[in-house]
N, C-alpha and C positions, 0 to 999 in steps of 0.2 A: 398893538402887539400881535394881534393873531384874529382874524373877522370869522365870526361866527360858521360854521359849518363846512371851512376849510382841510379840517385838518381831521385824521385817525386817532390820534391821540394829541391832547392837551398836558402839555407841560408845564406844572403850578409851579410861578415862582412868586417872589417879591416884587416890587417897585425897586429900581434899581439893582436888585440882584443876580439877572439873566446873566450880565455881559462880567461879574466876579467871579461865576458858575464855571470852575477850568474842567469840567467835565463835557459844559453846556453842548459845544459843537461836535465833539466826538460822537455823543449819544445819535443829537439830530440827525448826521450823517450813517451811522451805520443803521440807524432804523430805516432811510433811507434806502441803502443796500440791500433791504431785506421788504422791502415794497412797503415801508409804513410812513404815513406823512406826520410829524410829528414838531408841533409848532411850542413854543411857550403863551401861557397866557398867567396874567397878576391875579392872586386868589382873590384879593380884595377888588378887584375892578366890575364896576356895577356892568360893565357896560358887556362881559363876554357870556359866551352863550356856552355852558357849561354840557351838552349835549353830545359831544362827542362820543363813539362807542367807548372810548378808555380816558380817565385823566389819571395822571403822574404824577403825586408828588415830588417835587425836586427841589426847589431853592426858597422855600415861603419862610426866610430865616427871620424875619419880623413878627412872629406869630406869640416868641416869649412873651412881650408887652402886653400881650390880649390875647391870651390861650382859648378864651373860653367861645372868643368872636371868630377864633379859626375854626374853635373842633363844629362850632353850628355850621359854619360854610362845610366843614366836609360832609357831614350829615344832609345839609340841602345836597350837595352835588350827587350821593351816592344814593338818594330818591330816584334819580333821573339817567344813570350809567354805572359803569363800573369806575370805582375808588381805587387806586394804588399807593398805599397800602390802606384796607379799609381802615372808618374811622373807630371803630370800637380798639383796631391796633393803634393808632395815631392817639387817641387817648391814652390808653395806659402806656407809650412808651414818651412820649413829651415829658413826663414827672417820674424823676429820680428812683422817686418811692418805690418805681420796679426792682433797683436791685434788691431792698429785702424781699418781695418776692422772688425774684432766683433763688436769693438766698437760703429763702425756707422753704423751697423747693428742691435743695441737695448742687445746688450749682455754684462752685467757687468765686467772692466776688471779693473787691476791696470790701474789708468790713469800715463799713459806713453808718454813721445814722443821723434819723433826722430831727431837725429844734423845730416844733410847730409853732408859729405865732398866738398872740392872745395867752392870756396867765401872765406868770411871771417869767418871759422868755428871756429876759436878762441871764436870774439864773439858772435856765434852762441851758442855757449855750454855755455861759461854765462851767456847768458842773462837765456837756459833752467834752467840752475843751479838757478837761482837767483827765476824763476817762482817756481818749486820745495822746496827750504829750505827759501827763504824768500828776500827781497832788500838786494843789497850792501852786496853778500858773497863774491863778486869777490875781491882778491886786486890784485897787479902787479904780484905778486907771483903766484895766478892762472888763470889770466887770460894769463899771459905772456906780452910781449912787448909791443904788438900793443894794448893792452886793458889794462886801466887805470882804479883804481877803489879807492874809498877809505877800503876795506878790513875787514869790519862790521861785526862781527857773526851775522847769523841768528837766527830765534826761538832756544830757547833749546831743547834738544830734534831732531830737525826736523833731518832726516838722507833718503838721497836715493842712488839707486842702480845706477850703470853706467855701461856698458856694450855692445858688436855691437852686432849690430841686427841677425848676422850671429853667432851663437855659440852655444854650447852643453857643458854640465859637469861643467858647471862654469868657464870656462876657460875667464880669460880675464876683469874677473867681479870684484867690490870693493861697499863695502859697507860704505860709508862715513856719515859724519856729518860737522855742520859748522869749526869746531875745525879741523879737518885734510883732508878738503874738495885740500888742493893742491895736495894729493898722488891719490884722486880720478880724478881729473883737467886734472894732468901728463899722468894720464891713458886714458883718453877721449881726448886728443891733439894726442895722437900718434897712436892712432886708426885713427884718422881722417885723419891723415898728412897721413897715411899708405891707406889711399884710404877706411878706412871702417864703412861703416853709426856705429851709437852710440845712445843706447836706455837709457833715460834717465827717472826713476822713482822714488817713494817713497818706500823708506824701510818701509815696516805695523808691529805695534809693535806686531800686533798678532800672525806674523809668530815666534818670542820665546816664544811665553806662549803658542801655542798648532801647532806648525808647519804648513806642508803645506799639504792637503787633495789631494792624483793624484788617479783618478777616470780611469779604464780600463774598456776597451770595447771591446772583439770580435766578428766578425760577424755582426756589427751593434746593439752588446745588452748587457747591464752593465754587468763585469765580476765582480769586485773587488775593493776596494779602500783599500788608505793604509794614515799610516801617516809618511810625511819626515821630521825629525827634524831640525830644523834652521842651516843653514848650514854659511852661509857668519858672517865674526866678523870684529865688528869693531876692526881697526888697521893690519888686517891680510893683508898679499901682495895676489898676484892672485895663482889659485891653480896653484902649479906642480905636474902637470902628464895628464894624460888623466882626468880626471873628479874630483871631489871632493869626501871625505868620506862623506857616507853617511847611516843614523841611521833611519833605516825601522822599524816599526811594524805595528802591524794591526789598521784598521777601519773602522768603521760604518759610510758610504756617510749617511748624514742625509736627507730629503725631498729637502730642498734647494738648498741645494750641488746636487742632482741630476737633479735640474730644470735646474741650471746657466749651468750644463756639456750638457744635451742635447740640449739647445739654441744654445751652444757653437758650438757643433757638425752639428746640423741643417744649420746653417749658413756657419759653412764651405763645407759642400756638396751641397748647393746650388752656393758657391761662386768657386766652383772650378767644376761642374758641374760632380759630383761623388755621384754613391749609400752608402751605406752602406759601410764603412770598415772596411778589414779584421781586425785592429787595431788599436785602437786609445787611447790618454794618454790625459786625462786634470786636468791640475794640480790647483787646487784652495788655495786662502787665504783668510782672513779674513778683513773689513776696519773697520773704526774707529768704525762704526756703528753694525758690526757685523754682519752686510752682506758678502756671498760667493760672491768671484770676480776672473773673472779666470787672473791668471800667465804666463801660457803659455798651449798652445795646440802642442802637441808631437802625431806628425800626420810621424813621418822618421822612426826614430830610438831610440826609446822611453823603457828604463827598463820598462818592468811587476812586478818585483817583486815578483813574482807567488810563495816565501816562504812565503806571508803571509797567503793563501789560497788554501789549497791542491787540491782544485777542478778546479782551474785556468788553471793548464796546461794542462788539459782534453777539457776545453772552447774553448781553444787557436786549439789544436788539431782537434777537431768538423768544428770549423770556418774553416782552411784550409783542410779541406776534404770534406767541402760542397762545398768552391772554386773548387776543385777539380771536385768534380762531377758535374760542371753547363755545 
């Protein structure tokens, strides 16, 4: 992939996931333009020499699996160079649990929350389910054994998201309703049984009539926003593959949408004691009321997108060559 002491900057990706990366070549080339040689290397690979002045998080989308065997490799790497984005951020943004922190911080977010494994997380997840879509969605069916319910649909309409707090690409996620809330149940039991917290929220109906608004940042200064079209359906199972399809074009961040993003951002560099970063993704939706609320903050390993806006990759490029020169 990349021989040791070739390269300005190292670009961490996966095994397999350089040549999925639709950012991958735009980046390498305009860092290029701007005098930076900038290779990919596999975070897991024993064999590279992590010694470059700069490494870049970019594509290490395998990391879910084994959170804890990534955040030590970034910790080894950023003994020995500079980190993009360091690992104390790569920590706290890998797990969910940051939105309640925005949240109790003053920053608008899907109100979410999370089922800890261990106890009785059975009825832990029902009773969240039950706050979420409304009384008495559980029956024996999804609660399972030990949780009796009598089995009531909720509001019509009402639908949320379940998913652990540890994920990327959609993997692992279901979007349910009271009507097939047990294939979402099934999924939130076996995460949990399987040792892994589970974030539990409301599906916004706004994310199908005009998607989800993700706001990019280099250098600490808005690059570009785009729009993601609704990805999760109801009845569908969890994505196979690496990540989910996904239906990019361009957008205009409105006033709003860039207030909720810099809160957002504010908050997290105070809460993780970080300037500026080289990069950063906040992904917004819309609630009942038509207020911007953030989704999630993609503070790791976060797509650009940088096909929506030809001058993005030059941004990107800029910011790691000011890193460079500090």
């Amino acid at each position: 992939m990349t021989a040791p002491g070739t390269a300005e900057v190292l670009l961490a990706t996966a095994a397999g996931s350089w040549s999925l990366d639709r950012d991958a070549e735009a980046l390498v080339a305009a860092c290029a333009r701007h005098g930076v040689r900038a290779e990919p290397a596999v975070w897991d690979d024993p064999g590279v020499d992590w010694s470059a002045p700069l490494v870049v998080v970019r594509s290490t989308w395998d990391y879910t699996g084994r959170l804890e065997e990534f955040l030590a490799w970034a910790e080894r790497v950023e003994r020995s160079t500079t980190l993009a984005n360091p690992s104390r951020v790569l920590r706290w943004t890998t797990d969910k649990r940051y939105l309640g922190d925005l949240a109790g911080n003053g920053v608008p977010t899907v109100p979410c929350e999370v089922v800890e494994p261990g106890g009785d997380h059975r009825a832990d997840l029902v009773a969240a389910l039950e706050r979420q879509i409304g009384p008495d969605v559980a029956g024996p069916d999804v609660a399972g054994p030990d949780v009796a319910g009598p089995g009531v649909a909720g509001p019509d309409g009402a639908e949320v998201v379940i998913k652990p707090t540890v994920s990327a690409g959609s993997k692992d996620t279901l979007r349910v309703g009271a009507a097939d809330l047990e294939a979402g149940s099934a999924l939130g039991v076996g995460l949990l049984d399987a040792d892994r917290a589970v974030l539990v929220g409301p599906y916004l109906g706004s994310v199908d009539e005009r998607g989800e608004t993700g706001m990019v940042h280099f250098g600490g200064s808005f690059s570009h926003a785009f729009c993601k079209a609704a990805i999760l359906r109801r009845g569908a199972g969890p994505v196979d593959g690496p990540f989910a399809e996904e239906r990019i074009t361009p957008r205009e961040a409105t006033p709003a949408e860039r207030e909720v993003a810099d809160a957002a951002l504010r908050v997290a560099a105070t809460l993780t004691d970080s300037g500026p970063l080289l990069y950063a993704r906040v992904d917004l939706v819309h609630d009942d009321r038509g207020r911007p609320v953030v989704l999630e903050l993609e503070l790791c390993e976060p797509s650009f997108f940088v096909e929506v806006d030809p001058g993005s990759p030059d941004r990107f490029a800029r910011a790691v060559r000011d890193r460079l020169d500090r």
